[in-house]
C-alpha positions in Angstrom: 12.9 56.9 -5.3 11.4 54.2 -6.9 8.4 55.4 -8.6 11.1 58.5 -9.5 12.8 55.9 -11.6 9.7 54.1 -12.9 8.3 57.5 -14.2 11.3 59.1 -15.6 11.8 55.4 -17.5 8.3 55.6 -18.9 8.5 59.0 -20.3 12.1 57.6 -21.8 10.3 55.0 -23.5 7.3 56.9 -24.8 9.7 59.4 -26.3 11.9 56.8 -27.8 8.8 55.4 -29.4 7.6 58.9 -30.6 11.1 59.2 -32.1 11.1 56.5 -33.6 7.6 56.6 -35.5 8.4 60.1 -36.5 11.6 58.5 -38.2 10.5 55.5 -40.1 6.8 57.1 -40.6 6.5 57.2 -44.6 6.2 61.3 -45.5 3.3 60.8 -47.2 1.7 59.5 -44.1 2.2 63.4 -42.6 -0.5 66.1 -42.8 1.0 67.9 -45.3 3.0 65.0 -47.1 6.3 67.1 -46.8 10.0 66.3 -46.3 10.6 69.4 -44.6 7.6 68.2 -42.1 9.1 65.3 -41.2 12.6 66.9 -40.3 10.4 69.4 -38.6 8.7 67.2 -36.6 12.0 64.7 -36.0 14.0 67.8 -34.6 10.9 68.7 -32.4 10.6 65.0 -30.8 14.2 64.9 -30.3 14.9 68.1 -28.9 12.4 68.7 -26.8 11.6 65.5 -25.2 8.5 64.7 -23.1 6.7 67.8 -24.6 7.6 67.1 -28.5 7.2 63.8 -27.7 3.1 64.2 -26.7 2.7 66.9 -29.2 3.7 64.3 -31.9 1.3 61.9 -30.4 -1.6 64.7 -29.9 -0.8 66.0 -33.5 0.2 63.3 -35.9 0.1 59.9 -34.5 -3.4 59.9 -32.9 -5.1 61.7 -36.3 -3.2 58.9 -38.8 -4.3 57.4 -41.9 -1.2 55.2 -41.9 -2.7 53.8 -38.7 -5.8 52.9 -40.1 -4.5 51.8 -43.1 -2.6 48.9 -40.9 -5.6 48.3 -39.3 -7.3 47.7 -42.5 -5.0 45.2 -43.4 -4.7 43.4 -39.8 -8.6 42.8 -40.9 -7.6 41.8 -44.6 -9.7 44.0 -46.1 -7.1 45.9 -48.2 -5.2 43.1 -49.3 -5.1 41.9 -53.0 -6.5 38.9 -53.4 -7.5 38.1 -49.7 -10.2 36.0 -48.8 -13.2 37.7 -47.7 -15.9 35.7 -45.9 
């Protein structure tokens, strides 16, 4: 009963996070820079849970410039005027 619990409040929380990138995710950060893409995909997460929940990981988050373009600035390379050693 536990690990019941424990797994179904994992999957809550990955979806919640999926949903939740998918909604403050800038549209230009989307495959095909679209509004309608990002409603797509919103409606797709929230309806259909665990499922549109991976597929937005497997399709969008894990192939994401806006990722990398955090990442590039965790490493201050992309920031005006940063130091660089």
């Amino acid at each position: 009963m536990v690990l019941f619990v424990v797994v179904i409040l994992t999957i809550l929380i990955f979806w919640a996070a999926m949903l939740a990138d998918c909604l403050r995710r800038p549209v230009e950060y989307f495959p095909s820079g679209s509004e309608f893409e990002k409603l797509t995909w919103s409606l797709v997460v929230f309806f259909w849970h665990p499922i549109g929940a991976f597929l937005y990981y497997l399709l969008i988050l894990r192939n994401d410039r806006y990722y990398a373009f955090l990442k590039g600035l965790m490493n201050n390379r992309n920031i005006p005027g940063a130091r660089r050693e």
